[in-house]
C-alpha positions, 0 to 999 in steps of 0.5 A: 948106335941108335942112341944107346950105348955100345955093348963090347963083345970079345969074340974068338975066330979062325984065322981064316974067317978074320982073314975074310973078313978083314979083306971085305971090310978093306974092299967095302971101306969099313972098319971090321967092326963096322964090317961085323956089324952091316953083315950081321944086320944083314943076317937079322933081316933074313931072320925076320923074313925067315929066309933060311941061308944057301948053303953057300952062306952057311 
């Protein structure tokens, strides 16, 4: 990860968002965790350009 270390982070989900997310990441062939990661990537690059969500992302 850019040359520095991994931080490990436990995080706690409704079954139903991992359910979500475990079938993206099978179709986009990632690992959840790498799935985790592009998507909150992405949502960082919004933030920079303050593009607010659509409600359908929120």
């Amino acid at each position: 990860m850019d040359g520095k270390r991994e931080v490990r982070y436990s995080l706690r989900l409704p079954p139903d968002v991992h359910e979500r997310l475990v079938e993206l990441a099978r179709r986009e062939g990632r690992s959840l965790n790498q799935q985790l990661v592009h998507i909150l990537r992405q949502g960082l690059r919004r933030a920079d350009r303050r593009e607010p969500l659509s409600r359908a992302e929120q």
